[in-house]
N, C-alpha and C positions, 0 to 999 in steps of 0.2 A: 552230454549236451541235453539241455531241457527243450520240451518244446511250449509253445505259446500260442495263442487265437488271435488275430489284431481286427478287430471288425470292428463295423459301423451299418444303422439302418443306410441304405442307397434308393435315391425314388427317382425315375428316370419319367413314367405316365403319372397323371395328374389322377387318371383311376384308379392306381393304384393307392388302397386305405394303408396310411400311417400305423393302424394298429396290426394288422398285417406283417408290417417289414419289423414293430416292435418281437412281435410272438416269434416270428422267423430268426430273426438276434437270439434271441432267448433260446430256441429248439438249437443254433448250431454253437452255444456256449455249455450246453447242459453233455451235447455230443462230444465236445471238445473236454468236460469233465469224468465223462465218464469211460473218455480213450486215453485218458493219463496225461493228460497237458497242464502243464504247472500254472500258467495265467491266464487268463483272458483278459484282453485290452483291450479299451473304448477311450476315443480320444474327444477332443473339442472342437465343435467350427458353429460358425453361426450364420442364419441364414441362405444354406446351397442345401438343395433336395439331393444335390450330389453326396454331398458328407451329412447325414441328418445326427449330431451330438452337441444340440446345447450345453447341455451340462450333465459331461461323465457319470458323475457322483451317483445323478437320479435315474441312470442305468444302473449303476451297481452296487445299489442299496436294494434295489429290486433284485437286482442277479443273488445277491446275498438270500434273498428267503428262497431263491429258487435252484440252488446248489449246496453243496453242502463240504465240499474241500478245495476245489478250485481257486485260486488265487485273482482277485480282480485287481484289476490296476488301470490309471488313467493313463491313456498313452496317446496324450496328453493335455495336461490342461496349459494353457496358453497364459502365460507367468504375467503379462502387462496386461490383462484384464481382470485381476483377482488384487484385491488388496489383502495382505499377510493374516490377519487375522480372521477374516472370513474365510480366506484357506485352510488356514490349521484347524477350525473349526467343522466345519465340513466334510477334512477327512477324517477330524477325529471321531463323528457320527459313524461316516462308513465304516468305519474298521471298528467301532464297538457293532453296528450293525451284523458286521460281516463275523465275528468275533475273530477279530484278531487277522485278515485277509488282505488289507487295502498293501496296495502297491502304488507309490505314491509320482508317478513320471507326471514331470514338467519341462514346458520350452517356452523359446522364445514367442513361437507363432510364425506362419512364413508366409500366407493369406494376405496381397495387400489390398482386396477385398475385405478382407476381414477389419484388418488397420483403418481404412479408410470409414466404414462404418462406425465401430466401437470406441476408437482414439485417434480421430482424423487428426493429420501431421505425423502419426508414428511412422516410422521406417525400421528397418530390421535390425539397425544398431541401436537406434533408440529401445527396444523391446528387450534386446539385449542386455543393456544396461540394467533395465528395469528387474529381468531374470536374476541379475549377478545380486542384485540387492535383495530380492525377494528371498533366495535360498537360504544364505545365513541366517538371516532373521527369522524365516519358519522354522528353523534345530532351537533357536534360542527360545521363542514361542513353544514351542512343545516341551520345554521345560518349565515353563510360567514365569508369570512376575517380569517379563522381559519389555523394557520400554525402550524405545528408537527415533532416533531421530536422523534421517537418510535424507539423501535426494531427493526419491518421491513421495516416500510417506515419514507421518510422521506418529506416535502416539504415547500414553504411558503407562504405566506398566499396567501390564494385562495377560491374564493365563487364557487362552479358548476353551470353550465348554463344548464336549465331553474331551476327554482326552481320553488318547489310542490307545486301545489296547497294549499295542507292540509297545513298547516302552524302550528307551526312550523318544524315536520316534519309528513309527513306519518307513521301509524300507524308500529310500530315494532315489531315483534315476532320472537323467537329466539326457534329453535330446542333444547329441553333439553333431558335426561336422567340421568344420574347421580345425585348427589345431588348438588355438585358444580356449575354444568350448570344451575340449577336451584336456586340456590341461584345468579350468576351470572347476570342472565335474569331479575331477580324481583327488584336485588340493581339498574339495570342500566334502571329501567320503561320500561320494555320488556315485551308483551304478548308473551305467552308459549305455543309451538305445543311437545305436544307428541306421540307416539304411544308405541304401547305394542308386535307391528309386529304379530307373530301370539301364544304368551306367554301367554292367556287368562289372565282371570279376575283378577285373582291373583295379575298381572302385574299394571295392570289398577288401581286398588286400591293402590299399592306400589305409583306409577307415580305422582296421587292426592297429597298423602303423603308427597311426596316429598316437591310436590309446596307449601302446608299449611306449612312446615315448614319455607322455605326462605319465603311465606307473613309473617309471624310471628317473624321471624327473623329483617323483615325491617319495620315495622309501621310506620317508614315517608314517604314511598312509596304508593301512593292510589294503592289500591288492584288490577293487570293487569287479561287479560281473560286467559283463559287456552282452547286449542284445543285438543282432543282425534282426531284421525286418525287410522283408521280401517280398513280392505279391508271389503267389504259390501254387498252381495246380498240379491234381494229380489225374490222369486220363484212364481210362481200359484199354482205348487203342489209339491208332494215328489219328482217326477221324476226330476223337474227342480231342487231344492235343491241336489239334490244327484248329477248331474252332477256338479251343482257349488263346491260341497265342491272335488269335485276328480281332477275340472280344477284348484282350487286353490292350493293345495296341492303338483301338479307338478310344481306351479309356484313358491311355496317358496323354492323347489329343485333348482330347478334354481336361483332361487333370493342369496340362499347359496354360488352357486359355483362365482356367479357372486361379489359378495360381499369378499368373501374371493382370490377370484382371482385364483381360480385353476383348470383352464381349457382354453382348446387353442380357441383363437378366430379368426375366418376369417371370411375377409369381413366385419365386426363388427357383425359376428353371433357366439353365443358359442358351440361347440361343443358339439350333443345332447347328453343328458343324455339316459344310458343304463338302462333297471329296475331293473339290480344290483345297479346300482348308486341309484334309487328311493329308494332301501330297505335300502340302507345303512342313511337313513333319517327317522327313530321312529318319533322324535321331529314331522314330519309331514305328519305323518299318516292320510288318509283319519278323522276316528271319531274323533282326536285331532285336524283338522281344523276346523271339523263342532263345534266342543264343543266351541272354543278359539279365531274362530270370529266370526261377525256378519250376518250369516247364514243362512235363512229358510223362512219360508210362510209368511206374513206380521205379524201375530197376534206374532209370535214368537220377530222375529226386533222389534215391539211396546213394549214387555215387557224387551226385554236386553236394549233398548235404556232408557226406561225409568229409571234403575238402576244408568246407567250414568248419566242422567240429577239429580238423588239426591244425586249423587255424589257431586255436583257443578260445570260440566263442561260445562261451557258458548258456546260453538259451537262442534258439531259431522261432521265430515271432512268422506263423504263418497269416501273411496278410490276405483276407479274402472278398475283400472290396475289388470288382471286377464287373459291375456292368452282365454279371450275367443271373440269369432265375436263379431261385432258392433252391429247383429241383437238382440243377447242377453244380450249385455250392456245395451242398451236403453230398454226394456223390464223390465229387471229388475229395471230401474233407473225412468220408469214411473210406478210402481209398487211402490216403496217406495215414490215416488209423490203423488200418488194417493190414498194408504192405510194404510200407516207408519206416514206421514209429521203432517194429519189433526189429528192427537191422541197428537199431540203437540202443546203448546200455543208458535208458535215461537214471540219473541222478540227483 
């Protein structure tokens, strides 16, 4: 099993300088390069000091001159805000950029904050749709000369300039959950990121499920990878674990309100949460984040991780979006370096 980076800049104070949270990106992707992690992922949102990634790309065009083997990939760019040929084009910069590196993850978008800003009326089937159409036609784009005429776009024939290294196209993975998206991803040669957010194991096994069904479903399809994404620390002792499971648990409160859209934002800050508002959230209660995700002292991370890998999941996506200092990111992210990673034959 491989492992992965899922980051994002996070701005929580208004003092804190943007170029800051950039440099600090950049110090625990270069750490995550040089502990043998196969990707680093930077995804999309716009507008939340919570998720600070306009646009992946212009992270990891810059990550490109600032590493030198590590795999970058968007995780993800949000399929009904990009029209298909500004896409293909874009990655095909990165990946000549990167020579040969771009990891190409797209979804639908789940933000209906996001919606509501960029394509006021969209809803999450309408994004959908728009995804289903967008994927074909970027394989058929990165071969050139491909003209289209779909539901939302239309155009004609036209190759993107530069074109990708990887030939014939960069690697593609596609955000699933449901089982449709999952059947989707596997008919059209997509590797498959999922997460379980903070729904424990339970989930994770369902998730699996899922995908063994759509491979089994398409047998002329060679068998694509599958990503779990997790939020993930790793502690030195109880103390450090118990503060992580209480900083995360205030962050899926948030991650709630910000997702569902009901709460007033200024400045692109959300209005903070009262610890009425924290009660009114069981679903994530301090012992139910410690229980439901990837949680505790190393020896503990070694035996959940390994659960996963006989799962059959080809790469663990450590997510380190958490609401807490940069001193404690990298701490714990040289901690699962250094006493989690060597209990795995990575490949």
């Amino acid at each position: 099993m491989k492992f992965s980076l899922f980051v994002h800049m996070e701005r929580y104070e208004a003092s804190t300088p943007h170029r800051q949270l950039f440099d600090e990106l950049t110090e625990l992707v270069q750490m995550a390069e040089r502990g043998g992690f196969e990707t680093a992922w930077v995804g999309e949102h716009h507008a939340m000091e919570f998720t600070i990634a306009p646009n992946p790309f212009i992270n990891l065009a810059y990550l490109a001159a600032r590493t030198e083997r590590i795999r970058l990939g968007t995780g993800t760019v949000i399929a009904p805000f990009w029209h298909p040929i500004r896409l293909a084009g874009e990655a095909g910069m990165v990946d000549v950029a990167s020579n040969g590196r771009l990891d190409l993850g797209i979804a639908r978008g789940a933000y209906s904050f996001e919606y509501e800003r960029l394509l006021p009326g969209l809803d999450a089937f309408g994004a959908g749709a728009r995804m289903r159409e967008l994927v074909p036609a970027l394989r058929q784009l990165f071969k050139g000369n491909y003209a289209h005429d779909g539901e939302f776009w239309k155009w004609p024939s036209t190759t993107p300039v530069p074109r990708p290294v990887q030939q014939p196209v960069p690697p593609l993975w596609l955000a699933a959950r449901d089982p449709n998206s999952h059947d989707f991803a596997v008919a059209n040669g997509c590797n498959v990121q999922v997460t379980s957010l903070s729904a424990g194991d339970g989930e994770v096994v369902s998730l699996m499920e899922r995908f063994n069904t759509a491979c089994n479903a398409h047998p002329e399809v060679p068998r694509p990878q599958i990503m779990m994404l997790m939020h993930t620390f790793v502690g030195a002792d109880a103390k450090e674990v118990d503060a992580a499971v209480d900083d995360l648990s205030r962050f899926y409160c948030y991650f709630s309100k910000w997702f569902k859209n009901e709460r007033p934002v200024e400045q692109g800050f959300i209005e903070p949460l009262t610890e009425a508002d924290i009660a009114g959230f069981p679903q994530y209660e301090p012992e139910l984040i410690r229980k439901n995700l990837v949680i505790g002292e190393p020896q503990d991370v070694v035996r959940r991780l390994k659960q996963y890998e006989e799962m059959g999941f080809d790469q663990y996506s450590f997510w380190i979006d958490s609401n807490m200092s940069f001193e404690r990111k990298r701490k714990s992210l040289e901690l699962f370096i250094s006493d989690v990673m060597p209990a795995f034959k990575v490949h």
